[in-house]
C-alpha positions in Angstrom: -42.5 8.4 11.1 -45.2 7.0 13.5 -46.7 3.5 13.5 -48.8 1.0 15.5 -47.2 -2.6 15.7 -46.2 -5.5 18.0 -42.9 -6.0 19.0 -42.0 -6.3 23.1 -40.9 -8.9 25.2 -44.2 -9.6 26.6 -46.8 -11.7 25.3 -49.4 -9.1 25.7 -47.3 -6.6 23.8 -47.7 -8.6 20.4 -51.5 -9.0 20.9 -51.9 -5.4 21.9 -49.6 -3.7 20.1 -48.3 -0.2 20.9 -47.2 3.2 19.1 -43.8 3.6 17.7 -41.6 6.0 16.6 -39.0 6.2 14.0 -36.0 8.8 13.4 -34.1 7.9 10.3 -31.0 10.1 9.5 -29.4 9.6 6.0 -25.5 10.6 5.6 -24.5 11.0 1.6 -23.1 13.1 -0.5 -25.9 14.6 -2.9 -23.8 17.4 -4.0 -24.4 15.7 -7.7 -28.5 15.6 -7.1 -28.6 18.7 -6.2 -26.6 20.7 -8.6 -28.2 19.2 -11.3 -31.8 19.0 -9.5 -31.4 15.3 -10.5 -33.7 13.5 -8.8 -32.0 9.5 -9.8 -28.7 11.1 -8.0 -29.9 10.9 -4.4 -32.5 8.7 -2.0 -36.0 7.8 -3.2 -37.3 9.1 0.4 -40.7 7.3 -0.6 -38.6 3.4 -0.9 -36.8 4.6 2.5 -40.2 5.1 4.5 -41.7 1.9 2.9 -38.7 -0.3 4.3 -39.0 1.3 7.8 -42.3 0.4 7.6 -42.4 -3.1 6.7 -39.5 -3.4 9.3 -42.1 -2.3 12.0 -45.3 -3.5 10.5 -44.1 -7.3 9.3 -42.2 -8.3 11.4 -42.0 -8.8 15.0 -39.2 -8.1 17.5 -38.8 -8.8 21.2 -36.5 -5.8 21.4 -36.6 -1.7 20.0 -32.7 -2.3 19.8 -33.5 -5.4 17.0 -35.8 -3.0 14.9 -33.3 0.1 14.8 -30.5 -2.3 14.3 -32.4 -4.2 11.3 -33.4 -0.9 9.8 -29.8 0.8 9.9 -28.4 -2.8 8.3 -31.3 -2.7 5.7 -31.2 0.6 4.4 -26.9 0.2 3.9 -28.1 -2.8 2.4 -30.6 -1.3 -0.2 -29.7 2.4 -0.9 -26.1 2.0 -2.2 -25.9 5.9 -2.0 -26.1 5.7 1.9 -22.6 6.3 3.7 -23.7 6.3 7.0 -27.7 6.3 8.8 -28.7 6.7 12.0 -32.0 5.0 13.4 -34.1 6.0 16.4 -37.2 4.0 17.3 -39.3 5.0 20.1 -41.8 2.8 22.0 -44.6 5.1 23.6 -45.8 4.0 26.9 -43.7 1.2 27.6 -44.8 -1.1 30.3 -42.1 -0.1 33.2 -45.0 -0.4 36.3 -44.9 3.4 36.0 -45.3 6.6 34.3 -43.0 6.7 31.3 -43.5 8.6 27.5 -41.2 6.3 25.8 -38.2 3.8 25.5 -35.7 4.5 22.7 -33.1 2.8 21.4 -30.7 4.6 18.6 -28.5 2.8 16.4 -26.0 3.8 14.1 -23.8 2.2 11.5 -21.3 3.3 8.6 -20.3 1.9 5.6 -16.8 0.4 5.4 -14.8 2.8 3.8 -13.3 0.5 0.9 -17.3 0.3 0.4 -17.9 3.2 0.0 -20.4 4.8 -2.7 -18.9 7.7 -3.8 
C-alpha cells in the first residue's frame, strides 16, 4: 500500500509530508473460508486497507516504529480472526544528509495464545 502523509521528527516533515510504504502480513487460519468459499469466514481485506490508511493519513507520528506498531496493535484489536500480523512501513527519501531510498521499520506481534481465535 502506498500513501502520502506527515509523520517525522522534523517540523518540516509534517508540513511537507513524504511517501510511505506499507507491508501488512495477516497470519490466520482460513481453512473454513476457503473450503466453503465463505467469504464472512476470513478478513474483509477492504476494512484492513482502510485502517492502515487512517493510521497513516489521520494521524501523525514522530516515528515509522509508532505507525507499524499502532497498526499491528490495531488490526489484533479489530479483526478477531487475526493470530499473528506483521507490519512494514517504509519512509521514501528520508532526510539522512544523503542519498537514501527509504527507512523501514517492521513490527510484529501475536495474539496471546489463551486469546486465541480459533
Amino acid at each position: 500500500m502506498v500513501f502520502y502523509a506527515h509523520h517525522g521528527v522534523l517540523k518540516e516533515e509534517h508540513t511537507i509530508g513524504a511517501k510511505y510504504e506499507v507491508d501488512a502480513e495477516l497470519f490466520f487460519d482460513f481453512t473454513d473460508a476457503a473450503r466453503n468459499d465463505d467469504i464472512t469466514k476470513t478478513v474483509d481485506y477492504g476494512a484492513v486497507y482502510r485502517k492502515i490508511r487512517e493510521a497513516l493519513t489521520l494521524k501523525k507520528f514522530f516515528l515509522i516504529e509508532a505507525v507499524a506498531y499502532e497498526i499491528a496493535n490495531d488490526l489484533l484489536k479489530d479483526f478477531p480472526i487475526i493470530e499473528r500480523v506483521s507490519i512494514k512501513v517504509r519512509k521514501r527519501n528520508p532526510p539522512v544528509d544523503g542519498i537514501c531510498d527509504y527507512a523501514e521499520a517492521d513490527y510484529s506481534i501475536a495474539r496471546p495464545e489463551n486469546n486465541a481465535h480459533a
